[in-house]
DRENGU-930871 format. One record per residue: x, y, z of N, C-alpha, C, O in turn; residue in three letters. Coordinates in pm, whole numbers, padded with zeros to 5 digits, always signed. Each point is the difference from the previous one (the first is absolute). Layout:
BEGIN
XYZXYZXYZXYZALA/...
// end
This chain:
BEGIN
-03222-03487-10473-00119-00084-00017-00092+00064-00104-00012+00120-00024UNK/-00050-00223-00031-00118+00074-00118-00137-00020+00010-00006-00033+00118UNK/-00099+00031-00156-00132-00048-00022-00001-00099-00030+00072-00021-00098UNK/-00144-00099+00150-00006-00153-00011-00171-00007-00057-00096-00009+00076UNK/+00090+00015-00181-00142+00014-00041-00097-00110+00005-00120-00008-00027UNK/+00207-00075+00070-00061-00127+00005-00077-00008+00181-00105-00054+00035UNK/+00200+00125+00039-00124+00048+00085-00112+00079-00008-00107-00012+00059UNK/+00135+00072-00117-00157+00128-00073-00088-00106-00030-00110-00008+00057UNK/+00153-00084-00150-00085-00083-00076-00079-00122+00118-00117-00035-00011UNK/+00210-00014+00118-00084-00058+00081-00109+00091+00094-00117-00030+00025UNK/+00193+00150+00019-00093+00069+00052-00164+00012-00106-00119-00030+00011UNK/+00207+00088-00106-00172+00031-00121-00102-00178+00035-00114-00012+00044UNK/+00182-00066-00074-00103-00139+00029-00066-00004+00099-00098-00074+00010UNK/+00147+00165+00098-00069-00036+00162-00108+00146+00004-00093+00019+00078UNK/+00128+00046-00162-00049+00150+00014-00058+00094-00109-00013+00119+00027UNK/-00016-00160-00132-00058+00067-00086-00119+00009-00001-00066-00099+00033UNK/-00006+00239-00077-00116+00065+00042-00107-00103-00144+00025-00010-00120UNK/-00113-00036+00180-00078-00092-00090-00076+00136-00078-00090+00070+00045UNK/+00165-00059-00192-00064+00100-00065-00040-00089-00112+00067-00097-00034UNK/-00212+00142-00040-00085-00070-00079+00102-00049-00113+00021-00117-00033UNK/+00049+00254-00027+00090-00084-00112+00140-00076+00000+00093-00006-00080UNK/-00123-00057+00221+00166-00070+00026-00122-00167+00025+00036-00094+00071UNK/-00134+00095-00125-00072-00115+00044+00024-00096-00130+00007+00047-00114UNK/+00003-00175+00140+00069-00088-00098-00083-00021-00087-00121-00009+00022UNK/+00175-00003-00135-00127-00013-00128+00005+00155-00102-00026+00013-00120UNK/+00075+00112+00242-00023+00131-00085+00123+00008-00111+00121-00009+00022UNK/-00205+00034-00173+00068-00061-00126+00076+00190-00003-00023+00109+00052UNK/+00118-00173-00145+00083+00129-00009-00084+00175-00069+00057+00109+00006UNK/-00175-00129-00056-00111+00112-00023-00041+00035+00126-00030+00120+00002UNK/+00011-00192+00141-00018+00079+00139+00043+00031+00031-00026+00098+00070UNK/+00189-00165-00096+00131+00103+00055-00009+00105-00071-00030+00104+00058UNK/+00048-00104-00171-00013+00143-00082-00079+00117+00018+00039+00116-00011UNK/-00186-00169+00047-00053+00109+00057+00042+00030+00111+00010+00121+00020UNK/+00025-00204+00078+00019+00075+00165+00108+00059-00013+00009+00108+00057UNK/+00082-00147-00117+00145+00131-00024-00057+00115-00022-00014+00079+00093UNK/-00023-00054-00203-00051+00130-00031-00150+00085+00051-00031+00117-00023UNK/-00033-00207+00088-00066+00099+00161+00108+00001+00076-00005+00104+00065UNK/+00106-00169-00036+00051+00033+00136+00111+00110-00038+00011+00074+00098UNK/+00041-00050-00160+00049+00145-00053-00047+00140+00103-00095+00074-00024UNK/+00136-00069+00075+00037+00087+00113-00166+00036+00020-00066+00103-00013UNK/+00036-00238+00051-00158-00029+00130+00020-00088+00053+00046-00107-00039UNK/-00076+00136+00127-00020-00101+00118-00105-00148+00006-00114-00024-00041UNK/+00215-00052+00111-00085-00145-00034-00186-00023+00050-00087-00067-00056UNK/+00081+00126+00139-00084+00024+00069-00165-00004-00126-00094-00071-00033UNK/+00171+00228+00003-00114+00048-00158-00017-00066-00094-00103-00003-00068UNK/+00208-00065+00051+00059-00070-00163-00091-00170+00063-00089-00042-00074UNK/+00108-00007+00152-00044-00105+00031-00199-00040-00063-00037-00055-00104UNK/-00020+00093+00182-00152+00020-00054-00022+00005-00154-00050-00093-00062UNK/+00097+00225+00000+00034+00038-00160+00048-00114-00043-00078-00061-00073UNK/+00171+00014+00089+00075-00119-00100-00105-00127+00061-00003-00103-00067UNK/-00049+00107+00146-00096-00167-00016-00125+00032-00110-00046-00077-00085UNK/-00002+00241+00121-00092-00003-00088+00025+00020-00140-00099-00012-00073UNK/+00199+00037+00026+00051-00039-00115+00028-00111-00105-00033-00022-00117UNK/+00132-00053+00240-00021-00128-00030-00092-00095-00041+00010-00075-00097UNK/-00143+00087+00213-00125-00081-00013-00068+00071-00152-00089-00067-00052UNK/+00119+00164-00001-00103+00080-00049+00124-00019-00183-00042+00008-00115UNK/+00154-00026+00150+00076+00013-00148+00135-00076+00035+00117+00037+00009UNK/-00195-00180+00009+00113-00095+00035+00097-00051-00097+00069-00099+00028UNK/-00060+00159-00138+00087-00017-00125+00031+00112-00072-00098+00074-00004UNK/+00223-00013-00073-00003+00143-00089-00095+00031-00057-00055+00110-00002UNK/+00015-00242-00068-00096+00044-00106-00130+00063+00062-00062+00094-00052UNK/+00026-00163+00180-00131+00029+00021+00010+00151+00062-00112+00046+00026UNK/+00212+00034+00000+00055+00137+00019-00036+00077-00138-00082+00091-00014UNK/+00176-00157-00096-00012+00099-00102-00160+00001-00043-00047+00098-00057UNK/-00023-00197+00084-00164-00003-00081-00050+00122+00017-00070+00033-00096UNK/+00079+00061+00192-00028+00058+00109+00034+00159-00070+00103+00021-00065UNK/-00193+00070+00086+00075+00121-00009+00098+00083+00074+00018-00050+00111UNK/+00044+00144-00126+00086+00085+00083-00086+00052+00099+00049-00003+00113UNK/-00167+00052-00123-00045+00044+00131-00034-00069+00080+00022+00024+00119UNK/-00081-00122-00157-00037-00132+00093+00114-00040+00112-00016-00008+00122UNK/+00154-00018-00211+00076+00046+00073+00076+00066+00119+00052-00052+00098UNK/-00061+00201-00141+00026+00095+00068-00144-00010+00125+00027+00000+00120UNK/-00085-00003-00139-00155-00007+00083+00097-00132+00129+00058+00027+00106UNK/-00077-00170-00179+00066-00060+00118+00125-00003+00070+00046-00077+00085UNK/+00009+00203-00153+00154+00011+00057-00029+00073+00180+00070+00000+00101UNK/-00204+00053-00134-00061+00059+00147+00124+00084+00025+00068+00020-00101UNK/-00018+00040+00233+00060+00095+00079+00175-00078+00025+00074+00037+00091UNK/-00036-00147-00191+00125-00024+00015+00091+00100-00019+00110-00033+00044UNK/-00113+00163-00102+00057+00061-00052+00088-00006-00159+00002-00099-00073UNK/+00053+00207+00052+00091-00025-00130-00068-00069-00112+00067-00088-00053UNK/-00177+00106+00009-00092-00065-00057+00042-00024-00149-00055-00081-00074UNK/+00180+00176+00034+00039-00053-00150+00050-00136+00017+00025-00050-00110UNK/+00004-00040+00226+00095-00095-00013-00175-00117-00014+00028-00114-00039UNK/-00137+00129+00058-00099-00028-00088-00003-00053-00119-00007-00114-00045UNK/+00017+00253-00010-00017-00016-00169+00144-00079-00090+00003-00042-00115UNK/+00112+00043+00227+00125-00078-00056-00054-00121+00039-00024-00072-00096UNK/-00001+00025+00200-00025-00166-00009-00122-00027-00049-00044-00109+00035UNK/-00041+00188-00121-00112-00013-00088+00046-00029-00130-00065-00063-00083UNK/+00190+00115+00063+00072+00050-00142+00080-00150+00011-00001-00081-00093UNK/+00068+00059+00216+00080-00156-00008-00092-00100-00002+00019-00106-00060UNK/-00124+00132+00126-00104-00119-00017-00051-00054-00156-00044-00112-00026UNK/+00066+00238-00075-00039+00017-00112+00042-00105-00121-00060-00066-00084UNK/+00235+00096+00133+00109-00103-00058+00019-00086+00054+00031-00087-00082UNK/-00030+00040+00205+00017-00167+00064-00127-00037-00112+00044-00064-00095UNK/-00213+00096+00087-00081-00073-00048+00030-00064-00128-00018-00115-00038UNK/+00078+00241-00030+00013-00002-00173+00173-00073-00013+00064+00003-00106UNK/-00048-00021+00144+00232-00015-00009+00008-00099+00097+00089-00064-00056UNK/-00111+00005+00151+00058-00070+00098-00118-00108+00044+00017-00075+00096UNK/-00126+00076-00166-00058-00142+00019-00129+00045+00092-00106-00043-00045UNK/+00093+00137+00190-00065+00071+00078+00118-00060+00113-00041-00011+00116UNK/+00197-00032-00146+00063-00044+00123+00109+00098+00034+00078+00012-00094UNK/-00052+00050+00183+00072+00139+00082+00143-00116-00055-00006-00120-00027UNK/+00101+00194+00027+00091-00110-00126+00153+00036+00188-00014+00085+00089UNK/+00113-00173-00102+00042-00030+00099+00146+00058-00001+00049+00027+00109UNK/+00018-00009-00209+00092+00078-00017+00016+00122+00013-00083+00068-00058UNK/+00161-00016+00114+00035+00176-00013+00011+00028-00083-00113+00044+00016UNK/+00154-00001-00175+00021+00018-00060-00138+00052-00116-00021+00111-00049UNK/-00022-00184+00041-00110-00070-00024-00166+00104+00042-00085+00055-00071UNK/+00110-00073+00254-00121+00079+00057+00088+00204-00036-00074+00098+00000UNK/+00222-00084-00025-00024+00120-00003-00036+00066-00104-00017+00121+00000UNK/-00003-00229-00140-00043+00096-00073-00174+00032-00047-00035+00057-00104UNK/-00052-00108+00206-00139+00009+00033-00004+00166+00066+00074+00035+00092UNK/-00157+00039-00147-00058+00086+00024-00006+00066+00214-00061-00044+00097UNK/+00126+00121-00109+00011+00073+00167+00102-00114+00082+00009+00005+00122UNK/+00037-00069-00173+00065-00111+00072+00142+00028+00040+00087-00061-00062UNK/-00057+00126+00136+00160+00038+00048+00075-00155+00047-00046-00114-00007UNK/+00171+00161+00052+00116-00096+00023-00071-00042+00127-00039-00116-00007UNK/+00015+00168+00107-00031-00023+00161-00119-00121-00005+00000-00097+00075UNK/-00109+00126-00185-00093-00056+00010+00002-00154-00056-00056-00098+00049UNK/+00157+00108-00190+00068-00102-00070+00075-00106+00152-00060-00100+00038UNK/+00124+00123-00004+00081-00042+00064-00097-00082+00096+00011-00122+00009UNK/-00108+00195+00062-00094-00042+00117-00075-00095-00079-00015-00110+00053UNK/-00036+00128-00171-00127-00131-00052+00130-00120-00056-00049-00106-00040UNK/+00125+00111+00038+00093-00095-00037+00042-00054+00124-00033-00118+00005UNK/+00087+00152+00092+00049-00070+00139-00136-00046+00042-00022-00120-00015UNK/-00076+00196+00067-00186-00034+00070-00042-00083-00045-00026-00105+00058UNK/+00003+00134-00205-00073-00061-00049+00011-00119-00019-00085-00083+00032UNK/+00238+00049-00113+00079-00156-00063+00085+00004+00024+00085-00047-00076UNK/-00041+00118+00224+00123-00077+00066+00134-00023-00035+00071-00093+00040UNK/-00029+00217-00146+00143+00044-00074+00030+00031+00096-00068+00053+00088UNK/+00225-00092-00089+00141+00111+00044+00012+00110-00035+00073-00004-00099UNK/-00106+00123+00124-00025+00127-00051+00048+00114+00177-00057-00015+00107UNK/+00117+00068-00121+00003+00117+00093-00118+00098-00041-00029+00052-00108UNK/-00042-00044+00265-00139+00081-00013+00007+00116+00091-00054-00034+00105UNK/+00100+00166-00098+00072+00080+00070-00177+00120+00003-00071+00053-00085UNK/+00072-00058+00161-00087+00131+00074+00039+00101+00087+00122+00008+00014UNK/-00188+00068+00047+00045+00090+00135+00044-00083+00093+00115+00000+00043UNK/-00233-00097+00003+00044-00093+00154+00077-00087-00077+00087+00013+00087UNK/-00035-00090-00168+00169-00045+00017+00095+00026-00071+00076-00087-00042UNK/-00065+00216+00017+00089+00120+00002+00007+00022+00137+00119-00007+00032UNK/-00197+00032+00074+00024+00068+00096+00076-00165+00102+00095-00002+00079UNK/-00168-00092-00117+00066-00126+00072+00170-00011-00056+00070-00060+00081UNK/-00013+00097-00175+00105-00059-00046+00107+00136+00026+00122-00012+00009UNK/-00190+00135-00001+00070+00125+00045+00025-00041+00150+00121-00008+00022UNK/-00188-00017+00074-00012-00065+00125+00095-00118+00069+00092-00009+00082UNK/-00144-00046-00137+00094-00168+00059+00145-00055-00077+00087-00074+00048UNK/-00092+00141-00192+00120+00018-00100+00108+00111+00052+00110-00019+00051UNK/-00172+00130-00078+00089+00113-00029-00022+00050+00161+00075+00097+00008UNK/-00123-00111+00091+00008+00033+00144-00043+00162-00047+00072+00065+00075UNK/-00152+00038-00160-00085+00089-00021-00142+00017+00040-00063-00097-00041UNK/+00001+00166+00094-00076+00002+00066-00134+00005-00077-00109-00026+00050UNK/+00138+00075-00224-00106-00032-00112+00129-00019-00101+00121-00021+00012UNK/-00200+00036-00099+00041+00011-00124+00033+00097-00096+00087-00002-00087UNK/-00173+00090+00120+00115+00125-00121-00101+00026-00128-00114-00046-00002UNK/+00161+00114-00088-00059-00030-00092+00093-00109-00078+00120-00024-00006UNK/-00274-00043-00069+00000-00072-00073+00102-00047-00143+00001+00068-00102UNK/+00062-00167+00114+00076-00047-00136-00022-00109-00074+00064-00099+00036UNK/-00133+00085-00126-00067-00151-00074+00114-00079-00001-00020-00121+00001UNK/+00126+00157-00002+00129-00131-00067+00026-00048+00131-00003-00118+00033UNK/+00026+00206+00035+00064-00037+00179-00051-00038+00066+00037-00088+00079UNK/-00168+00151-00088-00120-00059+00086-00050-00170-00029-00034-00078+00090UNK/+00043+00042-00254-00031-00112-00038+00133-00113+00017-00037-00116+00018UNK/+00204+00141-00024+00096-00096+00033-00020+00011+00122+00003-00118+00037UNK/-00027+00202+00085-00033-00034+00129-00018-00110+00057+00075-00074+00064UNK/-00285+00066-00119-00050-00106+00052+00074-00134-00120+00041-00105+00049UNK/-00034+00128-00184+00024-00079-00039+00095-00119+00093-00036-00110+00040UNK/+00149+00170-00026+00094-00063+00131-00040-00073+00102+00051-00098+00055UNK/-00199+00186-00027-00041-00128+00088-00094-00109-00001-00039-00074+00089UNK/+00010+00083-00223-00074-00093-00032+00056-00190-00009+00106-00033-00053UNK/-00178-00039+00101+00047-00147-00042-00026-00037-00151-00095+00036-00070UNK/+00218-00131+00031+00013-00023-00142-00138-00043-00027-00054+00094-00057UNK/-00015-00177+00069-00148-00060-00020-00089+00070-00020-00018+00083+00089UNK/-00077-00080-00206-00114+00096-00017-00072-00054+00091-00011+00102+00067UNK/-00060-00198+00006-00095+00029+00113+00001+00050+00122-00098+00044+00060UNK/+00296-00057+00010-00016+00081+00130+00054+00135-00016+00003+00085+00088UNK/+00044-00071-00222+00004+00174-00050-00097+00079+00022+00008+00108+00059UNK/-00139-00175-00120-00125+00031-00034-00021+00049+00168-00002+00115+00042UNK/-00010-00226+00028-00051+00015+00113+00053+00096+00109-00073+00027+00095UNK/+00175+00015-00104+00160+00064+00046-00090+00153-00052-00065+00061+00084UNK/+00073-00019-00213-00066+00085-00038-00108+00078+00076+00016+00114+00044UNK/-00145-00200-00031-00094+00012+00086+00014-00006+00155-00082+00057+00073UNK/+00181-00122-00029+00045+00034+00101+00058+00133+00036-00049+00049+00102UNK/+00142+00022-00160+00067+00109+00017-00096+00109-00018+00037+00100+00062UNK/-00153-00082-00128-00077+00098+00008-00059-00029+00125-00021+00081+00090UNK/+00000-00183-00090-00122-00028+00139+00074+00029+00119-00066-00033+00097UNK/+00169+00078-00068+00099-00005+00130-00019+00162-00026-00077+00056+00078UNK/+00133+00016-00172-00034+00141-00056-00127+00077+00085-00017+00090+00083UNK/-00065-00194-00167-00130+00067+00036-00088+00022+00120-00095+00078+00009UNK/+00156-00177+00101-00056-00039+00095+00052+00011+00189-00050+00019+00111UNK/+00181-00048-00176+00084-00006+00088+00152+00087+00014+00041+00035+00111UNK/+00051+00001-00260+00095+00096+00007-00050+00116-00059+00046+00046-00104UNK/-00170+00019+00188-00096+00154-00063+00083+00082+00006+00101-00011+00070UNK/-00122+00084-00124+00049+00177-00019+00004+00071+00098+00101+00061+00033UNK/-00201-00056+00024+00051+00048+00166-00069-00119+00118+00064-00094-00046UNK/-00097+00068+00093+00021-00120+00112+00028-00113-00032-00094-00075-00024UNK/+00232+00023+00012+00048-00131-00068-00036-00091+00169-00009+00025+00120UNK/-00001-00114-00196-00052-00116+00110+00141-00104+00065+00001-00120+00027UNK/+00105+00218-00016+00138-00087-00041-00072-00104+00114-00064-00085-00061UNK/+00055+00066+00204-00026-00108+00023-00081-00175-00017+00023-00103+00063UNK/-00094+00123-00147-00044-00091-00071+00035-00029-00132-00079-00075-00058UNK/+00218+00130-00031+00063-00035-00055+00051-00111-00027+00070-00040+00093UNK/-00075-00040-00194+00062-00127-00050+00174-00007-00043+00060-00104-00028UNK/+00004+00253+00032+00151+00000-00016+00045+00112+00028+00079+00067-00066UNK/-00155-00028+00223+00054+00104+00070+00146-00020+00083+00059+00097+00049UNK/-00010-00228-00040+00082-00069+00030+00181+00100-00097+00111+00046+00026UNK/-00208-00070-00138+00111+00002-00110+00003+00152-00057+00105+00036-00054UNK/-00199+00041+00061-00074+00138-00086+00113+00104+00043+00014+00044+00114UNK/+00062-00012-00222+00085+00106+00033-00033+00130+00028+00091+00078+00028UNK/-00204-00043-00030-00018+00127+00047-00029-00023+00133-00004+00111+00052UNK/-00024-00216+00050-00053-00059+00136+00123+00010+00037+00024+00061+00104UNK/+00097-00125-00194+00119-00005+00087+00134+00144+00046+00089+00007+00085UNK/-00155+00115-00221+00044+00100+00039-00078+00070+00052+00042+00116-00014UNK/-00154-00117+00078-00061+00022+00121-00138+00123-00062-00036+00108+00047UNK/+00001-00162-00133-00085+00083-00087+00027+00138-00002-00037+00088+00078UNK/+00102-00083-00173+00018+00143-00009-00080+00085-00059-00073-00082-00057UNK/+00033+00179+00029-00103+00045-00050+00040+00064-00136+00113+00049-00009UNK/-00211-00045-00111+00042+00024-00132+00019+00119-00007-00067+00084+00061UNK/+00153-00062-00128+00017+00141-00041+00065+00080-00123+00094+00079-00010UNK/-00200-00143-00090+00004-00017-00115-00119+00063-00051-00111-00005+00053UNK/+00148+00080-00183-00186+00058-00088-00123-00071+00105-00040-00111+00034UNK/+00009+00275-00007-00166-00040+00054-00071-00012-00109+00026+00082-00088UNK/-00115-00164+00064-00124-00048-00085-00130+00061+00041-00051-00019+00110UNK/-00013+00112-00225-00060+00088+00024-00120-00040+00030-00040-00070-00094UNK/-00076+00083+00216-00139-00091+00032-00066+00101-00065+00002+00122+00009UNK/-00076-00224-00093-00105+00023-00087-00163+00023+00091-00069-00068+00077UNK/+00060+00221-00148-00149+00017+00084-00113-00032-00118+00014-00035-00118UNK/-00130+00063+00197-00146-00065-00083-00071+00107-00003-00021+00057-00107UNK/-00024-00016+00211-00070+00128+00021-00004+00120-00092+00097+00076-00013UNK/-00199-00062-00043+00077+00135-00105+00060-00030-00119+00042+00085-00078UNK/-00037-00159+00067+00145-00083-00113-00116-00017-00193-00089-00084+00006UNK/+00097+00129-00087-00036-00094-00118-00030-00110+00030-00118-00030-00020UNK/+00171-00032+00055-00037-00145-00014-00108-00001+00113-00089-00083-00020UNK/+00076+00153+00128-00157+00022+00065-00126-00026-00114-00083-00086-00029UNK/+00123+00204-00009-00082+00058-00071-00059-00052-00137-00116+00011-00038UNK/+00218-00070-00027-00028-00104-00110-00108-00124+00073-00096-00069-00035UNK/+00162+00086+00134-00102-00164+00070-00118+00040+00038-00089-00079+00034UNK/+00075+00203-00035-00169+00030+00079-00054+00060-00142-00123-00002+00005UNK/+00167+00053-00126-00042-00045-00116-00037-00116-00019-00122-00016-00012UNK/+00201-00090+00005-00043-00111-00056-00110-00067+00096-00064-00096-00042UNK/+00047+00135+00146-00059-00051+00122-00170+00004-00103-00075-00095-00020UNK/+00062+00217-00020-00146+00047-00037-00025-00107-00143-00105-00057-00029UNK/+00193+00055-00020+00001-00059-00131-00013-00180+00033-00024-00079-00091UNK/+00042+00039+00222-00011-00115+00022-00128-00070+00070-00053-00109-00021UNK/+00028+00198+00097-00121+00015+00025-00133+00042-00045-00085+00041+00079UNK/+00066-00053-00220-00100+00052-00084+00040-00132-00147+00110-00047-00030UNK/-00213+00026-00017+00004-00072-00118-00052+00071-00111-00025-00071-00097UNK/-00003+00212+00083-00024+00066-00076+00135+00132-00033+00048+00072+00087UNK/-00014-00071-00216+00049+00178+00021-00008+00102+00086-00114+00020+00042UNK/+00211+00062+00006-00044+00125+00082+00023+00100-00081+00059+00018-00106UNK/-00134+00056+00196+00037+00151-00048+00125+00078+00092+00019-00030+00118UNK/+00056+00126-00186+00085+00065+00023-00011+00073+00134+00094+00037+00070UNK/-00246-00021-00043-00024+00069+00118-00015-00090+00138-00010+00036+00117UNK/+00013-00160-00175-00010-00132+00107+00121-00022+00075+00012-00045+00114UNK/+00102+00094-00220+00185-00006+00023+00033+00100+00036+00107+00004+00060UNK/-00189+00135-00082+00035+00113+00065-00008+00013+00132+00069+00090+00049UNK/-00149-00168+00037-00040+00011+00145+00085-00095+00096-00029-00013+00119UNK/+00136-00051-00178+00054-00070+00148+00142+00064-00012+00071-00015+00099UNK/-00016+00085-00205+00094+00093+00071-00036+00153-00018-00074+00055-00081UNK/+00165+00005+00203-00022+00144-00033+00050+00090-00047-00059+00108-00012UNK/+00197-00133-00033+00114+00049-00039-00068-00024-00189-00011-00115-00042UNK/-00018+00204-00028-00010-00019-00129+00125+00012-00100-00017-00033-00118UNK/+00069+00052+00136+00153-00020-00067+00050-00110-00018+00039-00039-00110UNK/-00029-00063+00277+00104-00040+00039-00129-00189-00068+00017-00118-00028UNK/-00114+00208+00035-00154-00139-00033+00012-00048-00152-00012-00118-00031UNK/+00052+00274-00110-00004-00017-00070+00101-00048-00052-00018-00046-00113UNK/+00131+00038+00157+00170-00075-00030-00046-00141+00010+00019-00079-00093UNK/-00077+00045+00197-00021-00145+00041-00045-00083-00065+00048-00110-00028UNK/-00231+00195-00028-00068-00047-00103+00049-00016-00162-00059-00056-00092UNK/+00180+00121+00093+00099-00009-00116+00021-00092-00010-00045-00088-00074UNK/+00143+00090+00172+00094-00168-00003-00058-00072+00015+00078-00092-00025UNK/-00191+00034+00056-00080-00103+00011-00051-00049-00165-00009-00112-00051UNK/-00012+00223+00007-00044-00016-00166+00115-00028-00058-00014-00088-00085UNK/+00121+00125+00097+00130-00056-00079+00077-00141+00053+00078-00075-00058UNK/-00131+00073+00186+00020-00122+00026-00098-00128-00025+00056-00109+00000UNK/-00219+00114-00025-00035-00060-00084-00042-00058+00121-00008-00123+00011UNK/-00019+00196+00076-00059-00034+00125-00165+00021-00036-00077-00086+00041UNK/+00019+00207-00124-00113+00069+00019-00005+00049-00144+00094+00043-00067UNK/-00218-00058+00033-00030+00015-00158-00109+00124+00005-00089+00028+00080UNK/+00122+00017-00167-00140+00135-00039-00087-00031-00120+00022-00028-00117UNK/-00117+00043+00184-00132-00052-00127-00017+00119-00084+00033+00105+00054UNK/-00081-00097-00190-00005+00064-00102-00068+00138+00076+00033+00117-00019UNK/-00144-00172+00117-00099+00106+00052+00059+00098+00115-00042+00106+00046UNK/+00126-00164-00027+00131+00106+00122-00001-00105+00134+00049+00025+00110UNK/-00107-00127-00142-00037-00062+00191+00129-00084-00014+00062-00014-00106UNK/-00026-00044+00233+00115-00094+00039-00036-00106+00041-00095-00004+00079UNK/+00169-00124-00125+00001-00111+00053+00116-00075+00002+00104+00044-00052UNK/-00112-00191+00125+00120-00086-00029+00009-00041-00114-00086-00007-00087UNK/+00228-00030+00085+00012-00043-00191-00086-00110-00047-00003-00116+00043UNK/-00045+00153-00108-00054-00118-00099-00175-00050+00047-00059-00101-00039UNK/+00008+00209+00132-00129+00007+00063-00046+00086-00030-00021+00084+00087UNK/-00023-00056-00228-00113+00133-00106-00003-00022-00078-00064+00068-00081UNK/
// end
């Protein structure tokens, strides 16, 4: 027996989590942004951020008018804040190249600025409802599961991972589309990483890993990523000061929220080469394009 996705897909109709950008009307520029907040954040955070976005730069263009810090300022505590200045940078070219319209082809969205295959793929199925295989963690982990009777997935293979679902997709770009969004949403919600919900399953019936009696994976552990302590702390409680002030700081303003001076001044590096944080002629710091 295999995955009948067409149950996923009735389940998703009876059961999908009413999230702002699955609301009808959202043009393929909302999908675009919510892909890239939701990049390993949680819907939760990303939800709030992307309405006030929306209401506030409901078209590319009205993004690019805008400076980089302005930007970075409303990117608030999503994290990963260069993926910011890339959909500042794509917002740049949809305005000037594509009319101000997020353009519907794959092909097309990957050669826009920060725009990977994963994300291509997602504003093309979400957005306008292509036949496209849209492969993430949760359905990777659904198709390792109910396919391959594995208890995850493994590491990752773009070709394998993408004829997978392809396979199970229906010939039709609209219940592909929908099939798509279904299989994450079963992922995400219901076949978790550690407490799978097999009983409220829509093809626990059929799920080969249910029928060899869940076995447990035992395959590459995937290494959990800590926060605490980490650069990327620390970059964020940099930028924290820089967001919270509409004036330049001084060096001694950035010196006080970490204590580690080494590990403070690496950070404040990369932030300048990443074009996160600008230095004024006079030595003070700010967001780009705010001095």
């Amino acid at each position: 027996m295999s995955l009948d996705v067409l149950d996923v897909v009735d389940w998703f109709d009876a059961n999908a989590r009413d999230l702002a950008w699955r609301a009808p009307g959202t043009t393929g520029w909302g999908v675009l942004v919510s892909e890239i907040m939701l990049q390993q954040t949680p819907v939760a955070r990303v939800e709030p951020i992307w309405l006030d976005w929306l209401a506030r730069w409901p078209v590319p263009s009205a993004l690019a008018a805008v400076s980089q810090g302005e930007v970075v300022r409303a990117w608030g505590k999503l994290g990963y804040p260069r993926r910011a200045l890339r959909l500042h940078a794509a917002a740049g070219v949809l305005a000037a190249e594509h009319g101000d319209v997020v353009p519907s082809d794959v092909d097309t969205l990957l050669a826009l600025p920060g725009i990977g295959a994963y994300t291509a793929r997602a504003v093309a199925a979400f957005g306008y409802g292509k036949r496209c295989p849209v492969v993430d963690t949760n359905v990777r982990r659904v198709v390792a599961r109910a396919v391959h009777g594995a208890g995850d997935a493994g590491p990752p293979s773009t070709t394998r991972d993408l004829a997978d679902v392809d396979k199970l997709l229906p010939a039709d770009d609209a219940t592909a589309a929908r099939a798509s969004a279904a299989l994450m949403e079963l992922g995400a919600v219901v076949c978790t990483a550690r407490s799978p919900r097999c009983a409220v399953c829509p093809v626990v019936a059929s799920c080969a890993w249910q029928r060899a009696g869940r076995p447990a994976y035992d395959g590459p552990v995937k290494a959990v990523q800590r926060f605490a302590g980490t650069d990327r702390q620390v970059r964020g409680l940099l930028l924290d000061v820089l967001r919270d002030t509409s004036e330049p700081a001084s060096r001694a303003r950035l010196d006080v929220v970490w204590h580690d001076a080494g590990q403070r001044d690496r950070c404040l590096d990369s932030l300048l080469v990443d074009g996160l944080v600008e230095q004024t002629t006079a030595g003070l710091f700010a967001l780009p394009g705010e001095h």
